[in-house]
C-alpha positions in Angstrom: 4.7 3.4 -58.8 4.3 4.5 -62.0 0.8 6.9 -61.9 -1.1 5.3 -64.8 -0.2 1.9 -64.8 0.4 1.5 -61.7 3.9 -0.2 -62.1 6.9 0.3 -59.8 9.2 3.4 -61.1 12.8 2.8 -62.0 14.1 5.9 -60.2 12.0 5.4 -57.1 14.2 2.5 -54.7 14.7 0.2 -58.0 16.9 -1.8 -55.6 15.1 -1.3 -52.8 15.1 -5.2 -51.7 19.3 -5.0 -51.9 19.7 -1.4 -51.5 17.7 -0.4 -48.1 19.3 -2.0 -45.2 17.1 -1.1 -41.6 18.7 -1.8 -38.8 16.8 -2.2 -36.1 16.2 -0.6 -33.0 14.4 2.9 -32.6 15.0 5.4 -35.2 18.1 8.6 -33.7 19.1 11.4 -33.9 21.0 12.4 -36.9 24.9 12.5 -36.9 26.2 16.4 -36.7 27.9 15.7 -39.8 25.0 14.0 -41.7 22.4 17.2 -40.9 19.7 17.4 -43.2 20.2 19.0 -46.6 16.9 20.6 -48.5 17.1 19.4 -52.0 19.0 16.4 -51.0 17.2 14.6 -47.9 13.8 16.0 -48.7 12.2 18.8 -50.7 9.6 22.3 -49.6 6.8 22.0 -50.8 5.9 25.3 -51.9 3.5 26.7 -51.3 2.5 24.6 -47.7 -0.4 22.7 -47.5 -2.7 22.3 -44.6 -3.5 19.3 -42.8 -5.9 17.7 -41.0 -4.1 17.5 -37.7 -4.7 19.8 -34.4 -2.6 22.2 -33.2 0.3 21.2 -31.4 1.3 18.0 -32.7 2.9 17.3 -36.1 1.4 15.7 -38.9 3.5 13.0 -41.0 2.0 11.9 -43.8 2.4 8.9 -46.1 1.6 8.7 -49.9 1.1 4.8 -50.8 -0.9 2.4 -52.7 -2.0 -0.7 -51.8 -0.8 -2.4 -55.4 3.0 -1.0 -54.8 5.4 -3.4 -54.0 7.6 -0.8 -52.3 4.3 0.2 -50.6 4.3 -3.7 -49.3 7.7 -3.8 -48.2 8.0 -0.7 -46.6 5.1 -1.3 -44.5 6.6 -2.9 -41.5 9.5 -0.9 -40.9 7.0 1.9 -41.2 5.1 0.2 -38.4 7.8 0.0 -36.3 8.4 3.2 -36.5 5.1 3.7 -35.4 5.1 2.3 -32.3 8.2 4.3 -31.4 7.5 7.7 -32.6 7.6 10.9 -30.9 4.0 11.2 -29.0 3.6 14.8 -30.7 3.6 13.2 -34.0 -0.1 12.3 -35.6 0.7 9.8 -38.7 -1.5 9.8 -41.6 -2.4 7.7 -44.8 -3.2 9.7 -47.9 -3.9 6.4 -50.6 -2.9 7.9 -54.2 -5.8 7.1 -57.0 -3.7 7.7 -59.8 -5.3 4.8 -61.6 -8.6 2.2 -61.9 -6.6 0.3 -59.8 -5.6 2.5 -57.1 -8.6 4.3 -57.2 -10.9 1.6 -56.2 -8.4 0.9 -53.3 -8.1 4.3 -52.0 -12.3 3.9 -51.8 -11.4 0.6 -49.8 -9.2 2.4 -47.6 -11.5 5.2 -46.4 -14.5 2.6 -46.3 -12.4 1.0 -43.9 -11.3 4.3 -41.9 -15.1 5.2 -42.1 -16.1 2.3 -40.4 -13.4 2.2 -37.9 -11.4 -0.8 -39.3 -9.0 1.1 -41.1 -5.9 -0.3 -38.3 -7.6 -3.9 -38.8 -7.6 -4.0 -42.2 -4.5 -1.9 -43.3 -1.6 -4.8 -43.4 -4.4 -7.4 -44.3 -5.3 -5.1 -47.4 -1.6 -5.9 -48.7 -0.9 -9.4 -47.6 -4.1 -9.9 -49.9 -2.9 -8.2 -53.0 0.9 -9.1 -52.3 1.3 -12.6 -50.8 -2.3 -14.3 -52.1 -2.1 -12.5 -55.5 -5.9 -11.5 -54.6 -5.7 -7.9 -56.6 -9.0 -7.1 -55.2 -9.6 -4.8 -58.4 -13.6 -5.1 -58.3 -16.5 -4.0 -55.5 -17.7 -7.8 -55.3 -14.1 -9.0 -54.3 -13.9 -6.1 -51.7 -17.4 -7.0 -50.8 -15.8 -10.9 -49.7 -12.6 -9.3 -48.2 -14.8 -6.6 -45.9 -17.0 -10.0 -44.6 -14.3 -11.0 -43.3 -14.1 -8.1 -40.9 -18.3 -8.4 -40.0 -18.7 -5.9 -42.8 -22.1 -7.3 -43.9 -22.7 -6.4 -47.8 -25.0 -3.9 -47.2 -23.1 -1.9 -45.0 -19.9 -2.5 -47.3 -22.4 -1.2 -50.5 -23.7 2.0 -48.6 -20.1 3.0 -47.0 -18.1 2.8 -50.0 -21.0 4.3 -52.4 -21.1 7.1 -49.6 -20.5 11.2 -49.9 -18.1 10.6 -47.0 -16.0 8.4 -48.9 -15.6 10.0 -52.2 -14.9 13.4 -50.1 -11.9 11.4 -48.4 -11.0 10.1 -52.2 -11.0 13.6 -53.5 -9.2 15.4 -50.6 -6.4 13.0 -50.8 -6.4 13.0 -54.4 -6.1 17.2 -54.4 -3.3 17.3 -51.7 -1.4 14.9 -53.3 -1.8 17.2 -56.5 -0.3 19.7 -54.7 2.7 18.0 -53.0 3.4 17.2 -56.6 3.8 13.5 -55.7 4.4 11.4 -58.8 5.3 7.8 -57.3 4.6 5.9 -54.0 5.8 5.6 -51.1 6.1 9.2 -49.7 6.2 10.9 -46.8 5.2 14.2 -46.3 5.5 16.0 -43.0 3.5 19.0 -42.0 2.5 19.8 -45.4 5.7 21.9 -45.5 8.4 18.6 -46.6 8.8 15.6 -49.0 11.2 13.0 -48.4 10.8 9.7 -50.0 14.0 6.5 -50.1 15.5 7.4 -52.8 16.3 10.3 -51.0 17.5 9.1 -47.6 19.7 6.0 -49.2 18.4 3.3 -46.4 15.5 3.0 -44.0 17.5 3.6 -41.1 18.5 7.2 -42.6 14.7 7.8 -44.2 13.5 7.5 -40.7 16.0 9.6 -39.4 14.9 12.1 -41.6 11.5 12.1 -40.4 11.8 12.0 -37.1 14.4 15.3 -37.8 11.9 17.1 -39.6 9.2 16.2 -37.5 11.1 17.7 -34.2 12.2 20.7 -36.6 8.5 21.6 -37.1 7.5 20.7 -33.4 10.4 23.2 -32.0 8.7 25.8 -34.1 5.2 25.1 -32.8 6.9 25.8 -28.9 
């Protein structure tokens, strides 16, 4: 997505609906003769960040907004993937406010996580913007959406007004800063790599690639 308007970029999986093909099944091992390449399959990020994940597991992180429409589509292959990833693996959302827009869903996101609906709310977030054209670009249209998860409109006001929230906002917003993200969706893995599709090609291979440097990192950690 393109960070100030908030529109899909060219060089990030402009043919992602033809181009990425998953294939089912859970995400293996990489072929010996497709290993990873740095600069190729993903980039370091230099230097690495720290994260928010305790010792002994490894933290994968992904970049998205909740207007992208890669964001949308890459959302239930990502989880699938879920549900099948390595148990040392802790996945994370980090919601990019590079615009009005995006900024006032990021504040939905972590109202959400603050009130422990985050996993409720997360895929009914984007069928709403996506599939019922409900942009949800205003507090009083949140306000409607968060009802109907028993949010009552006083809690809703209070959460997403809170310290806690704009903390989450602003942490999110500074690591992404420094992973030197500039479109959505990204994944980020440790704090130490960046991978994103136009990378990896296909789902199938971007997941590959995740799961690689995720075991990479854990190996290390051993």
């Amino acid at each position: 997505m393109n960070p100030k308007t908030g529109i899909a970029k060219s060089s990030l999986l402009a043919a992602s609906a033809a181009f990425f093909v998953f294939a089912g099944g859970a995400p293996h091992a990489l072929a010996q003769d497709a290993a990873l390449k740095q600069g190729q399959d993903y980039r370091v990020i230099n230097p690495a960040q720290p994260t928010s994940t305790e010792e002994g597991m490894v933290e994968v992180a992904e970049i998205f907004q909740y207007s992208c429409t890669h964001c949308f589509s890459f959302e239930p292959y990502l989880e699938q993937w879920q549900a099948e990833k390595a148990d040392y693996v802790n996945f994370v959302r980090l919601p990019a406010s590079w615009n009005p827009l995006a900024k006032i869903h990021a504040q939905a996101y972590y109202t959400a996580e603050v009130l422990g609906k985050a996993d409720e709310m997360h895929a009914a977030f984007f069928r709403e913007i996506h599939q019922e054209r409900n942009l949800l670009d205003t507090e009083e249209k949140l306000r409607t959406f968060f009802g109907r998860f028993d949010v009552d409109a006083e809690t809703f006001d209070k959460t997403f007004n809170s310290f806690a929230v704009h903390t989450k906002v602003q942490r999110a917003d500074d690591l992404i800063r420094r992973y030197r993200v500039a479109a959505t969706p990204n994944i980020v893995v440790e704090g130490k790599y960046l991978t994103d599709g136009s990378m990896a090609g296909s789902y199938e291979r971007w997941f590959d690639v995740i799961d690689e440097l995720a075991a990479m990192e854990h190996e290390k950690q051993q």
